[in-house]
NUDRENBA-850233 format. One record per residue: x, z, y of N, C-alpha, C, CB in turn. Coordinates in pm, whole numbers, plus 32768, in hexadecimal, padded with zeros to 4 digits. Atoms other than C-alpha are relative to their C-alpha. Last residue first. Glycine has a CB too. Layout:
XZYXZYXZYXZY ...
This chain:
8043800D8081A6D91952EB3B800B7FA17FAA7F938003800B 7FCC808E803AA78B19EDEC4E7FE27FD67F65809F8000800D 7FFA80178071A6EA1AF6ED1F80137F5E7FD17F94803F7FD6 7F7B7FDB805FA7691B58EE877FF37FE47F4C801D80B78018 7F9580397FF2A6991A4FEF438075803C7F95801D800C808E 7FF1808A8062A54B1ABEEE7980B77FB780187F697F6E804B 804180577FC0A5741C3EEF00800F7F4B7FB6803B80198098 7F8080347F90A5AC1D0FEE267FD67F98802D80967FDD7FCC 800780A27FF9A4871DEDEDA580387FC680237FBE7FC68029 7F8280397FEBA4CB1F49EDBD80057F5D7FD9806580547FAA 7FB27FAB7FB5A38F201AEDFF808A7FA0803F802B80847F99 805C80007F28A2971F2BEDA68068800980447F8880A28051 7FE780737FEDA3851F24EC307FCD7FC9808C7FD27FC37F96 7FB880267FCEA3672081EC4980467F7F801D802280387FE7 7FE47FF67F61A1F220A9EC6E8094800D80237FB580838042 801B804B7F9BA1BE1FB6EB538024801E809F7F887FF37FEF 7FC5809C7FD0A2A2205FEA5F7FDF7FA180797FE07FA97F9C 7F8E7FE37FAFA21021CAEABA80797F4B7FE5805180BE7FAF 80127FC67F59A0CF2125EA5E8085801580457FB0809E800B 800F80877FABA14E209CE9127FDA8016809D7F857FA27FBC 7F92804F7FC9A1F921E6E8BC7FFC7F878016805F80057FC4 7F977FD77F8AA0CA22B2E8EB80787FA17FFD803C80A07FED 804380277F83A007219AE8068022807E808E7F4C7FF67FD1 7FE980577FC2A11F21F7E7017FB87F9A808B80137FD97FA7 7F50801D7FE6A10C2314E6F580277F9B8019805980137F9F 80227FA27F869F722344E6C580847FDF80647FF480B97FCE 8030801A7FB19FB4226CE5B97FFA803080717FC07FF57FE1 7F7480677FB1A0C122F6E5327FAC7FAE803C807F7F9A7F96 7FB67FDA7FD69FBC2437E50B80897F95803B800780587FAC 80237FD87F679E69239AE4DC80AF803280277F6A809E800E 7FED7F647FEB9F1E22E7E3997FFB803880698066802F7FDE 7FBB7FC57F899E3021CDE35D804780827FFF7FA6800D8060 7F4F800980119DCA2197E20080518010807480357F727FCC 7FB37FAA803D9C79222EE23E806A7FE67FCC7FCF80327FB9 7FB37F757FCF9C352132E346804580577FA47FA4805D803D 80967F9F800F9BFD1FFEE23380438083808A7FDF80637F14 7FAA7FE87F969D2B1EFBE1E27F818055804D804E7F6B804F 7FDC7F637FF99CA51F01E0938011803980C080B880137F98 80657F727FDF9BDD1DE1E0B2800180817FF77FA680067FCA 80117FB880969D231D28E0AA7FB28058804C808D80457F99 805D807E80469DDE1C64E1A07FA57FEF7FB4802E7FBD7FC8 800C80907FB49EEA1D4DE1AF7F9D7F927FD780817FBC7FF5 8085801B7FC29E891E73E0D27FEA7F94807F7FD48086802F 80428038806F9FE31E91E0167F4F7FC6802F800580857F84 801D7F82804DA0891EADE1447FB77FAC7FA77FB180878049 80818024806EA13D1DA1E22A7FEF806F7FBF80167F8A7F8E 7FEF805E804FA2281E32E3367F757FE87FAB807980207FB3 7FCD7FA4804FA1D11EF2E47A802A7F6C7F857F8080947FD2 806280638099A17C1DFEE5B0805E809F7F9080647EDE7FC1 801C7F808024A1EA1E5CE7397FA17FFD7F667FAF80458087 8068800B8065A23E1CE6E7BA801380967FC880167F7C7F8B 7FCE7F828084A3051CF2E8D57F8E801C7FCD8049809F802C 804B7F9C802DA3011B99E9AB805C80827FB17F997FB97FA3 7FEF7F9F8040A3AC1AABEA9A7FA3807E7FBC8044801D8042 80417F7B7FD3A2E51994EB37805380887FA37F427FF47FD9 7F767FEC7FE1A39F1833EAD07FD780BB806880507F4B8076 801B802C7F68A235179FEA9A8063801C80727F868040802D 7FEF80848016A29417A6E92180227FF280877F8E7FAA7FC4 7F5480407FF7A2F81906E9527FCB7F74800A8081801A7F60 7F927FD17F70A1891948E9D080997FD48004801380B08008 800780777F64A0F7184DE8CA8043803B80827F487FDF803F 7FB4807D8063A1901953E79880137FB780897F927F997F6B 7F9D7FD87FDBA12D1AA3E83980537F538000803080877F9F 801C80487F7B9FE81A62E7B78090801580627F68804C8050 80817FBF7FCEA06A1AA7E6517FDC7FBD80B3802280C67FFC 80507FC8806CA14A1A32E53F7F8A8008803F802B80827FC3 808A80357FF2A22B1943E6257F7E803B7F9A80117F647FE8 7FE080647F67A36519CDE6817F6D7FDD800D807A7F557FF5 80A080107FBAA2EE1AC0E52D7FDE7FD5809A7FBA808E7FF8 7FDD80077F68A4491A4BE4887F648015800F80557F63804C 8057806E7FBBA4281ACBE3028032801B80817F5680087FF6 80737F8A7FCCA5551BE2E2977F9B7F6E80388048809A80A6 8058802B8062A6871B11E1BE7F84802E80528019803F7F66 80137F9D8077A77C1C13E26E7F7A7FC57FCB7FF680AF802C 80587F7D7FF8A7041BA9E3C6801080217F817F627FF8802B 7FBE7FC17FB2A8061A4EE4247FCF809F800F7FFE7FB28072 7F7D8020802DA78A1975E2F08075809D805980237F368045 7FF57FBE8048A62B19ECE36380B880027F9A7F7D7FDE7FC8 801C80468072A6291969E494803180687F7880517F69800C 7FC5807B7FFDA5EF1A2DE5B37FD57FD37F6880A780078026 7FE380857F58A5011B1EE64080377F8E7FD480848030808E 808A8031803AA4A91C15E4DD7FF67F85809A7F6280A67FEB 80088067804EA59B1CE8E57D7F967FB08008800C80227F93 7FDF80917FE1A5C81E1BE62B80297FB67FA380597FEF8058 7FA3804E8052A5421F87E5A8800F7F7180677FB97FE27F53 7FFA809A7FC3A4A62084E6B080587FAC7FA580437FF7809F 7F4C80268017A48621E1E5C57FF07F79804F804B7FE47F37 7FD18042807EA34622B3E620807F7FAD80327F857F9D7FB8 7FDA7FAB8060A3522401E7167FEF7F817F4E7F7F80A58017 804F803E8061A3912317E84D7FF6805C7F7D803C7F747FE2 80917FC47FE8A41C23A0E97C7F8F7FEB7FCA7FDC7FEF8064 7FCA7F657FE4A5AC2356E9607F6F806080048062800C80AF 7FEC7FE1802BA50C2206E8B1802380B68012802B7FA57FED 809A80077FF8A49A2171E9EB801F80767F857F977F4F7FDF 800D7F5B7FB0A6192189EA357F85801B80068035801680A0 7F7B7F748028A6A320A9E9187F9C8095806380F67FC98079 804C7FA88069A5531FE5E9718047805D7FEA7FDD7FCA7F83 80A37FD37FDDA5B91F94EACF7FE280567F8D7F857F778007 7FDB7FAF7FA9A7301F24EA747F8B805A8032803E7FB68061 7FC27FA98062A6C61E65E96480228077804480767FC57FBE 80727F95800FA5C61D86EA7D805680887FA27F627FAE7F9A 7FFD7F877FA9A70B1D09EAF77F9F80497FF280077FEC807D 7FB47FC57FC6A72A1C21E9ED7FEF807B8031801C7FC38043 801C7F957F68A6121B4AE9FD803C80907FF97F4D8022801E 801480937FBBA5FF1A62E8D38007802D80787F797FA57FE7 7F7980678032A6BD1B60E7C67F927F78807A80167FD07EF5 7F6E801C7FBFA6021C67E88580367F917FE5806480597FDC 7FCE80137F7DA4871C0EE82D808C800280527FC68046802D 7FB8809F7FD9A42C1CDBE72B7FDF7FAD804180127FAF7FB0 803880747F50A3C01E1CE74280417FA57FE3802E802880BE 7FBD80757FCFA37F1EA1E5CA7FEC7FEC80907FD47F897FB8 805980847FB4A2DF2014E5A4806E7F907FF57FCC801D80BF 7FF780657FF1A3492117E48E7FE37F8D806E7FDF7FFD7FB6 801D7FBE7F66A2F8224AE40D80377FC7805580278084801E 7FBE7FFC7FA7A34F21D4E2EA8033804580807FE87FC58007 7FC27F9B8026A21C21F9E247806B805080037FFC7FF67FC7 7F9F80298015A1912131E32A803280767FB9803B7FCB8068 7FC57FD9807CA01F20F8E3AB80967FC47FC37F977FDE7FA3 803D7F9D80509F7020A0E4D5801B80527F6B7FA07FCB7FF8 7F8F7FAB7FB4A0151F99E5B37FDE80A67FE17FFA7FDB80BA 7FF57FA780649FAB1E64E51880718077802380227FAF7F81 8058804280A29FA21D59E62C801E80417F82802B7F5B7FD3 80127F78803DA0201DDBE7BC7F8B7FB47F937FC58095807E 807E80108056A0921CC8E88C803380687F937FDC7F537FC3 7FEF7F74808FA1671D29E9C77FA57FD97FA47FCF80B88026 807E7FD98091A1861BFFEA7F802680627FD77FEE7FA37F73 7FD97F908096A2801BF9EBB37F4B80117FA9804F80EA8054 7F497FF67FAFA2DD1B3CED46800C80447F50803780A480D5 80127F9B8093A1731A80ED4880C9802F7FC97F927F6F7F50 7FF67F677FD9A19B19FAEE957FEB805B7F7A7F84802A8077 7F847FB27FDEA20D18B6EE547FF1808A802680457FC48069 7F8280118033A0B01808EE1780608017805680137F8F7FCF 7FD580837FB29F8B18C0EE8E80797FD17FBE801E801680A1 7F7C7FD27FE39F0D198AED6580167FAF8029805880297FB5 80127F7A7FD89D9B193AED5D80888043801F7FB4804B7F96 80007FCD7FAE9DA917D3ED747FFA80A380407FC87FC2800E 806B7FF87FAA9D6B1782EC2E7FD5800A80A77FDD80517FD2 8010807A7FDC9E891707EB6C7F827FE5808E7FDC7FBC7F70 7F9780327FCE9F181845EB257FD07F778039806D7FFD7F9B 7FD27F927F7A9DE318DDEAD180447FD78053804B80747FE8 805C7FE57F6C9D8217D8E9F9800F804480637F98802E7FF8 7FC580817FD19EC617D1E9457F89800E806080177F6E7F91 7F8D7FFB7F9E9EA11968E90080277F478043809980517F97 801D7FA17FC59D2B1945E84F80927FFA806E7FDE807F7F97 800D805B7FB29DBA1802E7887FD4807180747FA07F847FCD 7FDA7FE37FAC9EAF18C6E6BD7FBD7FCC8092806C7FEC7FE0 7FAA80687FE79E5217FBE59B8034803180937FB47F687FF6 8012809D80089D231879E509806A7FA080217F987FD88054 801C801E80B19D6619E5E4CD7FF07F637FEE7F5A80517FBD 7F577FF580129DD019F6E64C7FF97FCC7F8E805880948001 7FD88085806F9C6E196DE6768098800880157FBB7F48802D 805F805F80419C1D1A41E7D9802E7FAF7F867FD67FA18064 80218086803E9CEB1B2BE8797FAF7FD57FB780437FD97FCE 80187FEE80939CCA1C6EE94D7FD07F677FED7F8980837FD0 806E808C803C9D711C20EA848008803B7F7080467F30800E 803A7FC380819DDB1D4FEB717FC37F857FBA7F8B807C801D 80A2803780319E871CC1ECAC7FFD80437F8E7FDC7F507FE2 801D8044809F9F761D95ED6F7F8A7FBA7FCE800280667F9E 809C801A80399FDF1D69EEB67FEB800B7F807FCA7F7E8018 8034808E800EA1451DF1EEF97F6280017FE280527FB37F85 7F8E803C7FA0A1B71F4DEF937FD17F63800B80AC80127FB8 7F8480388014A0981FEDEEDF801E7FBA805180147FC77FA1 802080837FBB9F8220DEEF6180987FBE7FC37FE5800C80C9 7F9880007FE09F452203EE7F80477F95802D8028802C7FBB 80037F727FE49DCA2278EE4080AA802B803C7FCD80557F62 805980037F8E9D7120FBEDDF802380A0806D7F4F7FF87FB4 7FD380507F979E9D2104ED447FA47FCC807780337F967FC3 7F9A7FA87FB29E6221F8EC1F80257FE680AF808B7FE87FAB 80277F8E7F919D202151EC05808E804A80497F9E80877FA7 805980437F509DA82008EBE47FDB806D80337F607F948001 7FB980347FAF9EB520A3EAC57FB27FF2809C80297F867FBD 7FDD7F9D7FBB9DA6214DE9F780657FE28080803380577FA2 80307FBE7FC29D021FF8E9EC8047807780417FAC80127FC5 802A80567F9F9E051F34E95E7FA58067806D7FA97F7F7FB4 7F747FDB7FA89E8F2048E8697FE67FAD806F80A07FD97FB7 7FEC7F6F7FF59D142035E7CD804580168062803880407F9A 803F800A7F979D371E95E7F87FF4808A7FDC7F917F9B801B 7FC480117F899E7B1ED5E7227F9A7FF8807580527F8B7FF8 7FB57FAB7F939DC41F6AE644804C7FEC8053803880487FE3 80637F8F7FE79C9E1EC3E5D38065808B80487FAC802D7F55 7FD47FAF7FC99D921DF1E5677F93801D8086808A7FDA8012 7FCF80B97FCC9E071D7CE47B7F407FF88024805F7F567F38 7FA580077FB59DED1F0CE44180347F8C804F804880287FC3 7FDA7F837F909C9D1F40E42E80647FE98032801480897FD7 7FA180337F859C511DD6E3C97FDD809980467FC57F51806A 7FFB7FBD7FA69B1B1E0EE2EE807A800A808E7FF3805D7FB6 7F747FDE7FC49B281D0FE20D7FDE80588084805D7F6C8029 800280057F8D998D1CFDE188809A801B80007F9980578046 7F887F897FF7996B1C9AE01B8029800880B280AB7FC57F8E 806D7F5F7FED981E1B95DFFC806B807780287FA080407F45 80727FDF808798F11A7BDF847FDE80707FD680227FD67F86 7FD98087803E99E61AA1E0D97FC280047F6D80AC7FEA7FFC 80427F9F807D996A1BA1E1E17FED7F507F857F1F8074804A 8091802A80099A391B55E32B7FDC80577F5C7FEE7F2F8001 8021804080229B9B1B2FE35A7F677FE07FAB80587FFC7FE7 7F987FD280689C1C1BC7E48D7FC37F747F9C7FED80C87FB6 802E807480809BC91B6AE5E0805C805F7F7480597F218027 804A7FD8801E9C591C97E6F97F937FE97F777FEC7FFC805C 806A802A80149D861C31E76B7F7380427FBA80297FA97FCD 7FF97FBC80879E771CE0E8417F987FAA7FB77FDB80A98000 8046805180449F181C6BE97A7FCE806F7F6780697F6C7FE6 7FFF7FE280A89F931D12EA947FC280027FCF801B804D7FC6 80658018805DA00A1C49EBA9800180217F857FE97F967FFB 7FF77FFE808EA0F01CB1ECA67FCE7FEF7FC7801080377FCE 807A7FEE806FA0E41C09EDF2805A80147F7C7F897F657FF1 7FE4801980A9A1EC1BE1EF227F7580407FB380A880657FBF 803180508035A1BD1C31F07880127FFF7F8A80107FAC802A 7F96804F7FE0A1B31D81F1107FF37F6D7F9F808C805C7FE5 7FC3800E7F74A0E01E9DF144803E7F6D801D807680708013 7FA07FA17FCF9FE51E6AEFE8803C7FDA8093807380087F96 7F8280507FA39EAF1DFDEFBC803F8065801A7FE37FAA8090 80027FC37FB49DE81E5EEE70803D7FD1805F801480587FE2 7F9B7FE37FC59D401D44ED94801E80B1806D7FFF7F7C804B 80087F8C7FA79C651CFCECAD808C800480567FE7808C7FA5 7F677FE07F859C531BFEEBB77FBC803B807980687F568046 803A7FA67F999B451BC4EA7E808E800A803F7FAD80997FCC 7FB87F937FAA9B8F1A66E9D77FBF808A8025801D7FC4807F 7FE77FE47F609A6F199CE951807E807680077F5C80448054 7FE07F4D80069A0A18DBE7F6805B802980C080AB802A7F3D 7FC77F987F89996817B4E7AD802D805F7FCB7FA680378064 80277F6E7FD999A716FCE68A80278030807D8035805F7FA6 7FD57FBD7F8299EB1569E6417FB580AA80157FCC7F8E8083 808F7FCF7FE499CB1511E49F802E802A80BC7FC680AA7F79 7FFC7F9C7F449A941436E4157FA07FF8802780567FD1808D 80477FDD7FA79A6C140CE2A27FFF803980A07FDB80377FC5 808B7FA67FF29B7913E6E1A37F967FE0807E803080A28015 7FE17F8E80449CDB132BE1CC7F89805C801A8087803A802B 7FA17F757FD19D35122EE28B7FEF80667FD17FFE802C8079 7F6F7FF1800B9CD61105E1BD804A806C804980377F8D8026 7FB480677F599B6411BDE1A3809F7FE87FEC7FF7807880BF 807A806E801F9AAA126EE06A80627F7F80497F3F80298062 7FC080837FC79BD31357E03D7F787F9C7FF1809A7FC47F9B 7FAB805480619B4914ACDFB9800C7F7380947F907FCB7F39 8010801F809C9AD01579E0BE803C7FD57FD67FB87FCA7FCE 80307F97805C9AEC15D3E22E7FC87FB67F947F998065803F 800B807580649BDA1553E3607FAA80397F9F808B7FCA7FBF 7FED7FB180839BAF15E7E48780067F997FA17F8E806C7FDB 801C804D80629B8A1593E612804680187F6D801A7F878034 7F5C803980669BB9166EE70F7F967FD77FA8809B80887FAC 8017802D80649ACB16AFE85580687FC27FAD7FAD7FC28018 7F7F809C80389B0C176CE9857F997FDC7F9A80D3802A7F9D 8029803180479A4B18ABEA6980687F627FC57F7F8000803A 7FAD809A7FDA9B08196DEB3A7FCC7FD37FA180AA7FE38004 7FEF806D806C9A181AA1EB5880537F8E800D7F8E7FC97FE5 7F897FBC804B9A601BDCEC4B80017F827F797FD680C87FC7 803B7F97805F99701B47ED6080657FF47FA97F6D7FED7FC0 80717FF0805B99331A44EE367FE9803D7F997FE47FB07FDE 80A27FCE7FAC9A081AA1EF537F957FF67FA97FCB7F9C8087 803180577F859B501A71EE6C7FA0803380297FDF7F797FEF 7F7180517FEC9C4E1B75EDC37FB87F72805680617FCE7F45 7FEA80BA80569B1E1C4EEDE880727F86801C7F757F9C802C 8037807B7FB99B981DA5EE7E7FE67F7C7F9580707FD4807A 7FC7805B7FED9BBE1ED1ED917FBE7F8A803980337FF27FA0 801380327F849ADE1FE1EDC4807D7FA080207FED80768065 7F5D7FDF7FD09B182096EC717FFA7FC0808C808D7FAE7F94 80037F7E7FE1996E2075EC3E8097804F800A7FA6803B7F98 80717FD87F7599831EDFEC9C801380B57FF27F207FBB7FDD 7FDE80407F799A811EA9EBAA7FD8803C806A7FD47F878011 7F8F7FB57FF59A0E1F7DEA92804D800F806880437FE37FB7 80257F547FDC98BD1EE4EAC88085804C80297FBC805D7F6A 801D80007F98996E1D7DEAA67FCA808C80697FB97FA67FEB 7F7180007F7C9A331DD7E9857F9F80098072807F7F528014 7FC47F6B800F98B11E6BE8AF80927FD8807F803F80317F26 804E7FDF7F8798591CE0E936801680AE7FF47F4C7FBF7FF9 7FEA80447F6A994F1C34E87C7FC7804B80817FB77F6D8003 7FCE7FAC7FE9992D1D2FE757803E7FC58077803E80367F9C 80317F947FE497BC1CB1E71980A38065805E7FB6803C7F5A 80487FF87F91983E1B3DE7527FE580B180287F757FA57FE0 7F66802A7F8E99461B5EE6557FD58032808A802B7F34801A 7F6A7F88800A98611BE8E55780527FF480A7809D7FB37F5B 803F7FB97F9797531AEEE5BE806180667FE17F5C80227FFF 803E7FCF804D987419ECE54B7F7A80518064806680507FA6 8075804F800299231914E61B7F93801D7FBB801A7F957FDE 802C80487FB19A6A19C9E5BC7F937F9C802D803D7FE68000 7F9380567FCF9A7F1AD3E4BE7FB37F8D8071804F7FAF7F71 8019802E7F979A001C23E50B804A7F8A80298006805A804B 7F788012800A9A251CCEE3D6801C7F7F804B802F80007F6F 7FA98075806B98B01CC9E3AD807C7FFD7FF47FF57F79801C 7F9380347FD698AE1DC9E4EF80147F4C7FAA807980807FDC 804C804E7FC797531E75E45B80707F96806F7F8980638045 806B80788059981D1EC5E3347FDC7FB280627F6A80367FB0 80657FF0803B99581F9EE4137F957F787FD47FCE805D8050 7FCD803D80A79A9D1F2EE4607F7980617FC580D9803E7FAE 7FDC80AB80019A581F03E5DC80167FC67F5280B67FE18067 806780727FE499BB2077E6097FEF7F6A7FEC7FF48000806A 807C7FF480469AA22128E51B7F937F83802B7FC380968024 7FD0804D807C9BD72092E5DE7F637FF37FAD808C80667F9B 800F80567FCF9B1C213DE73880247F647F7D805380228083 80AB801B80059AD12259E6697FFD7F6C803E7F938080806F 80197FDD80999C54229AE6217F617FB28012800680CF7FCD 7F98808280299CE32245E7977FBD80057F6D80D0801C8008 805C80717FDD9BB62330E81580357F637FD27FEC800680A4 8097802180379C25243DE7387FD37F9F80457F95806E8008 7FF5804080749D8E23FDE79D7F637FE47FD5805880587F98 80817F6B80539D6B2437E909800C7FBF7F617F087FFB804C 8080802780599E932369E9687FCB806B7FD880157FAE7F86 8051800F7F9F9FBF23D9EA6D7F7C7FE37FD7802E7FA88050 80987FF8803FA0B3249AE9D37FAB7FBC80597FC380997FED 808D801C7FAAA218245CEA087FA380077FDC7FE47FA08030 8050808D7FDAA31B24BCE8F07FA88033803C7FC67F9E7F95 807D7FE37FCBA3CC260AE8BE7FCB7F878044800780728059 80267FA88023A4C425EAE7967F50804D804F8082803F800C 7FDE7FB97F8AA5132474E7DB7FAB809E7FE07FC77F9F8097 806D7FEB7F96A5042378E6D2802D80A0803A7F4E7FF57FB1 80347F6E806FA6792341E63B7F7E801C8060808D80B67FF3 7FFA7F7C802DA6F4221EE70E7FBA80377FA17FEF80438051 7FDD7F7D7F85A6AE20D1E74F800A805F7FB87F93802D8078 80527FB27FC5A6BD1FB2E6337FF3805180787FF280367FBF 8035801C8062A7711E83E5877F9B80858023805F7FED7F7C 804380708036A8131DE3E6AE7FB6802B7F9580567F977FDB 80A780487F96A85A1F0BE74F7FDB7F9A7FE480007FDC80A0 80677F968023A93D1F98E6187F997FCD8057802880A1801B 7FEA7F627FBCAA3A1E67E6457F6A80417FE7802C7FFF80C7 7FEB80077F6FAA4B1D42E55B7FCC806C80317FCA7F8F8043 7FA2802B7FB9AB041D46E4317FDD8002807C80287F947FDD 7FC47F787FFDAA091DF1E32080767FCB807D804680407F4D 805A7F7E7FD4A94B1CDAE3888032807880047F9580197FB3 7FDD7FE87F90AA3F1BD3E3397FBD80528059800D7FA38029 7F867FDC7FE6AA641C59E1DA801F7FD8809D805B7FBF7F97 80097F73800EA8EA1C74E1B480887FF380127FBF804F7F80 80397FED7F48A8DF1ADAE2217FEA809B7FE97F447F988044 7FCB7FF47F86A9CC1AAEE1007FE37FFE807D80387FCB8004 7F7A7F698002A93B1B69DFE6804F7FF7809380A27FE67F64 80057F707FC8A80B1AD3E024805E806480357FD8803C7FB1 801B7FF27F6EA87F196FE0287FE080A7804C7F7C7F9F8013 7F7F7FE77FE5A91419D9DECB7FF97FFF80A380647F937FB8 7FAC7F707FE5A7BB1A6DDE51809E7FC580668039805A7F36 7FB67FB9808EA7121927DEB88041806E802880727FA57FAF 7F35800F7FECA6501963DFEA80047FFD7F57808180C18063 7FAF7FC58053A4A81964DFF380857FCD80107FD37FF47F82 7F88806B7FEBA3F0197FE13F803380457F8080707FFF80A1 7F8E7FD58051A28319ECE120806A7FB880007FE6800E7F86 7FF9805A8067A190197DE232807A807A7FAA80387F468039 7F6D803D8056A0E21A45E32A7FFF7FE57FAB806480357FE6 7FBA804580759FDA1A4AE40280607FE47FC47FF97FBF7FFB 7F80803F7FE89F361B8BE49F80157F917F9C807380667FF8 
C-alpha cells in the first residue's frame, strides 16, 4: 500500500477532533462486532496461501522483477484451478507497462527512467443481472532492497489471500451481479496495476456499479478493519452497519475524506487501487487496517499475522461482497 504522513498543528488537531466528536456514531463506525459471525474461509488455506507469496523464492514480489513474474504465474494457476472465467479469451493476464523514475538526479526531471513490464491477473464470474463488481487487491510489494528481502505478507499477501477465498466461495454460489477478480500489478509503483485495468477494455464502461479493494487486511490489535468509502457514497453506510450484524471484527469509518474533517486521521481516497476507481467516478470500499510498526519493513513477515482476526476478517470481507450483490441500488436511485 501507499501512504503518506499527514501532519496538523496541535490546535488544528484540536479542532478537527472537536468536529468529530460532533458528528453522528455512523459516520465514525458500525456496531459492536456480532456475537455469531458468518463463516465462510478455510483458514489454513487463507494462512498458507499468505505463506506462499511472502516467502524467499517470491523476492518480495516487486514489479517487473522475476519475483513478480514467479507470483504472476502462482495467480494464474490459482485462477485456472478456482475455475474462474478469463476476463478476456486470451487468458487471465492484462498485460501494461509503467514507467519509473530511479536514482540520484542525473536528468532535469529527476533520475533515470526506466519502462517495466508488468501484467494484471482477472477473472471473472457471471452473474444474473447487469451490473459488475470488481474486486481488487494487489499483489506487487517491494522487492529485496540491498540484499534484505520485504516480504509483503500483509501489504499484501493478504488481501490477494481474502481475494481468492472470496472467488472460490463464489464459484460454488452464483451472484446477482458479475464479479471480476483482479489481482493487481505495480500498486507499489504508483497505482498503475488499477489504471490499466480501467483503461483497458476489460470493464466495459458504465457497468462497473462497486470496487471492493482489499490492501492490508491481516493484523490489528484492535480488532479492527477500516471500510472507507462512505463519506463519497453515502448509502454504502447503510450496508456496512448491517454487514457488521455478522462480522466478529469491529467495521470503523473514515480515513475517506479530508483530514481536517477525520479527527486529523490521513485520507486513503487515494492510498490504494481503489484511488483510479473513484477518480473514474466508480464508487468504492476499501477494507485496509491501519499502519503498524512493520509497514514497509522486512518485518512485515507471516509470523506477525494474527491467524485469528485474520481469519475474521476475510469472513467479514466475503459476507461484505455477498451483501453488497445482494443489495446494490440501482444506479438511478444513487446520488453522488
Amino acid at each position: 500500500m501507499t501512504r503518506v504522513i499527514v501532519l496538523l498543528s496541535l490546535a488544528s488537531a484540536l479542532l478537527c477532533q472537536a468536529a468529530w466528536r460532533a458528528t453522528p456514531i455512523a459516520a465514525r463506525g458500525a456496531q459492536a462486532p456480532a456475537a455469531a459471525a458468518a463463516r465462510y474461509v478455510d483458514r489454513t488455506r487463507l494462512m498458507r496461501d499468505v505463506l506462499t507469496l511472502a516467502s524467499a523464492p517470491f523476492e518480495g514480489r516487486r514489479a517487473g522483477t522475476a519475483g513478480g513474474l514467479k507470483a504472476r504465474a502462482w495467480l494464474v494457476d490459482q485462477f485456472a484451478s478456482i475455475g474462474l472465467t478469463p476476463a478476456r479469451g486470451n487468458g487471465y493476464m492484462q498485460p501494461f507497462t509503467f514507467a519509473a523514475r530511479e536514482g540520484r538526479a542525473v536528468l532535469p526531471g529527476g533520475g533515470v527512467r526506466t519502462v517495466y513490464p508488468a501484467a494484471n491477473v482477472v477473472g471473472r464470474i457471471a452473474g444474473r443481472e447487469p451490473g459488475i463488481i470488481v474486486v481488487t487487491a494487489h499483489y506487487d510489494h517491494l522487492g529485496i532492497r540491498d540484499g534484505v528481502l520485504y516480504p509483503g505478507a500483509d501489504d499484501n499477501a493478504s488481501g490477494i489471500a481474502v481475494l481468492l477465498a472470496a472467488a472460490r466461495h463464489f464459484t460454488t454460489t452464483a451472484p446477482r451481479h458479475t464479479l471480476v477478480f483482479a489481482a493487481l500489478d505495480a500498486e507499489e509503483a504508483g497505482l498503475h496495476g488499477a489504471r490499466a485495468l480501467l483503461r483497458s477494455g476489460v470493464l466495459p464502461r458504465g457497468r462497473v456499479r462497486l470496487n471492493i479493494n482489499l490492501d492490508m487486511v491481516s493484523r490489528s490489535a484492535a480488532n479492527e478493519i477500516y471500510a472507507a468509502g462512505p463519506f463519497h457514497a453515502p448509502w454504502e453506510t447503510a450496508i456496512l452497519e448491517d454487514i457488521q450484524t455478522r462480522a466478529s471484527v469491529a467495521i470503523r469509518f473514515g480515513h475517506d475524506r479530508p483530514s481536517r474533517q477525520d479527527g486529523g486521521r490521513e485520507d486513503w481516497t487515494h492510498s490504494s487501487d481503489h484511488g483510479p476507481f473513484h477518480d473514474a467516478g466508480v464508487p468504492f470500499v476499501y477494507f485496509g487496517v491501519e499502519d503498524h510498526a512493520a509497514y514497509h519493513k522486512p518485518a512485515d513477515s507471516p509470523d506477525t499475522i494474527d491467524p485469528g482476526f485474520f481469519g475474521d476478517a476475510a469472513d467479514m470481507i466475503v459476507e461484505a461482497i455477498r451483501t453488497f450483490d445482494a443489495r446494490l441500488p440501482s444506479p438511478e436511485s444513487v446520488l453522488r
